[in-house]
N, C-alpha and C positions, 0 to 999 in steps of 0.2 A: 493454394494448398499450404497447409501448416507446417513450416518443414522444418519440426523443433525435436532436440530429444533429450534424455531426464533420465537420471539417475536417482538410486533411493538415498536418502540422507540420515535414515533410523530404521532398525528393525520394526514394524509394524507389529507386533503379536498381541497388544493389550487391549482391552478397550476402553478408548479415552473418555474420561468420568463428564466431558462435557459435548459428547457427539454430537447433541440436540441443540445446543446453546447456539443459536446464529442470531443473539441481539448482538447490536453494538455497543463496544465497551469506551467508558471514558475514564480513563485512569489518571488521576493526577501525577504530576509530574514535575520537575526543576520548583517554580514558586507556586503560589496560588493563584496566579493567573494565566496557566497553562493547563489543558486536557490532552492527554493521548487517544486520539479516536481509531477502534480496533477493530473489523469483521474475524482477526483469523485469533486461534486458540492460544499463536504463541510456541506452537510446537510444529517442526518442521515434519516434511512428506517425504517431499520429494522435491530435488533442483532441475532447472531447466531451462536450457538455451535455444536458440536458433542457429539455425547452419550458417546463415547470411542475418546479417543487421544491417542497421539499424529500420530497415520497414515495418516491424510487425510493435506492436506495445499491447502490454497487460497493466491493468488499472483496476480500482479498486473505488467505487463512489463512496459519498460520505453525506452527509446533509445535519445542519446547524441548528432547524427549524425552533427545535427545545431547547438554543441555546444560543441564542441570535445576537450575546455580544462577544463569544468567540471568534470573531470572522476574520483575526490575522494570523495566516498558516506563517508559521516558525518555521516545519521540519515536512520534509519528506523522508520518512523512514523505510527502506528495502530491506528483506531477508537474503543474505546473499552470503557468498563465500569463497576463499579462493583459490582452492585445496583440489576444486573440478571446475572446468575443464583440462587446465593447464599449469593449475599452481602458484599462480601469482594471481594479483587485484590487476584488472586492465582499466575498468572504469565503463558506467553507462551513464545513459542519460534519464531525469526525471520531467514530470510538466503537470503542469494545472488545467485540467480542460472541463469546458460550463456540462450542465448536463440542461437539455433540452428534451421537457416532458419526459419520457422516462428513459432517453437514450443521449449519450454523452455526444457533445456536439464541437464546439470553435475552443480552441486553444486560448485560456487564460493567461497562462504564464508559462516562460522557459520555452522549449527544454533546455535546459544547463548541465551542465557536465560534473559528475560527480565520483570519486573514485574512494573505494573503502580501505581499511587500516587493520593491522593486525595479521596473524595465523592460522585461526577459525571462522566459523561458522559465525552471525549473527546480523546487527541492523545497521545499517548503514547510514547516515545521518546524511540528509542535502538541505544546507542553509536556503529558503523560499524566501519568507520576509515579503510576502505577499498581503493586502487586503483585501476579499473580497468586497464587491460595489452590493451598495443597499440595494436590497432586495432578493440578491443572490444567496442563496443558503446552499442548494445543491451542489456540489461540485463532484472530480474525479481527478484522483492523485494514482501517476502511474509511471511506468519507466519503460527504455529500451534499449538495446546492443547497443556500443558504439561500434566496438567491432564484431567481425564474422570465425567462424567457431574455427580452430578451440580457443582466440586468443579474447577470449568474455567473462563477463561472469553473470551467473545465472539469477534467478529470482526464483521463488520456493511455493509450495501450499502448504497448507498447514494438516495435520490429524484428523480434520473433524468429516468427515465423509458425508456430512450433510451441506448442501452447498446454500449458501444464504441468499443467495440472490445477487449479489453486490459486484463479482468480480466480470471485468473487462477484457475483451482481447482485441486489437484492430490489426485486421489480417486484411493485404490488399488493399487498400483504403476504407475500409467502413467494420465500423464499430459491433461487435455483437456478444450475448453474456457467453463469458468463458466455458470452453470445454476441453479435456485433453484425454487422453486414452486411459490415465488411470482413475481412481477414483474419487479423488483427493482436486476439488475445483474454488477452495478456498483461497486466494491467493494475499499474501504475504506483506502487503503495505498498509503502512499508519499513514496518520497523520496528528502534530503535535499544532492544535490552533492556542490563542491568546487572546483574553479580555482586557491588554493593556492597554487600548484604546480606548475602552469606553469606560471604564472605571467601573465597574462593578462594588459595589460594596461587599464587604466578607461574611453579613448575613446572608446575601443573596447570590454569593457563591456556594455558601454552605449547601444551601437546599438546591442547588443545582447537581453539588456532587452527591449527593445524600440522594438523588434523582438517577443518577446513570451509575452509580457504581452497584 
């Protein structure tokens, strides 16, 4: 049993101008040899923890295939904040896990320990510095409690009430696409990959970004 619960993080009353949009976004970032890869809007729902940690994780897949010399993850990025449950940043964990056909499978990397900064709401930055191995494109970036409630901190969905397909939950051991009681199943994690591996020339970044954005 899922035994999490979630408070709202914004009045909900608008409707948000991109409810439909479930592509994935690649937004440049720091130099030219970084993408921020997106499934969520960007605008928080709702937060939410577990009663107990660290068993359960929420993930978010990604895949490179249109863009196959980004394959060194920089960042794992969370939505998170530390204002509920308890008022302070506790810290969780992130990891890297392969996805196998179309359901996420063996642990790539981590999990490592990461704890956020500041007095609001926002992302939380975990150094990876990961390569993915040739041939791998697909992955899944995701996190979970270190500790058990209220001394946590939560991970968010975003606004968009259409769910894209992309978001993770592993409850009990095994993997299955996200659901939670409200309506909002878009969940909250980036990721920031690098072509400073392969050396990309700057025409043929151009038309990569001129392609996802």
């Amino acid at each position: 049993m899922r035994w999490f619960i979630y408070t709202a993080a914004i009045v909900i009353g608008v409707t948000w101008a991109a409810a439909s949009d479930v592509e994935m976004q690649a937004y440049p970032v720091g130099t030219d040899g970084q993408l921020e890869l997106a499934w969520d809007n960007g605008t928080q729902s709702y937060s939410y923890v577990w009663y107990t940690g660290p068993h359960n994780w929420v993930a978010v897949d990604f895949d490179i295939s249109m863009i196959q010399p980004y394959r060194k993850i920089d960042l794992i990025r969370v939505y998170s904040r530390p204002t509920w449950p308890n008022g302070v940043w506790d810290g969780f964990r992130v990891g890297i896990v392969s996805m196998v056909g179309s359901m996420p499978g063996s642990t790539l990397w981590g999990p490592n320990w990461v704890r956020g900064s500041g007095s609001g709401a926002g992302w939380v930055d975990a150094p990876v510095n990961y390569t993915l191995p040739v041939g791998t494109n697909a992955f899944v970036a995701g996190m979970t409690q270190y500790y058990s409630y209220p001394n946590c901190d939560p991970y968010a969905t975003d606004t968009n009430a259409t769910f894209s397909g992309h978001s993770w939950g592993l409850y009990n051991g095994t993997w299955s696409a996200y659901t939670t009681s409200t309506n909002y199943r878009n969940i909250m994690v980036r990721v920031v990959v690098n072509n400073s591996l392969t050396g990309v020339q700057p025409a043929s970044l151009g038309r990569v970004k001129a392609t996802y954005l």
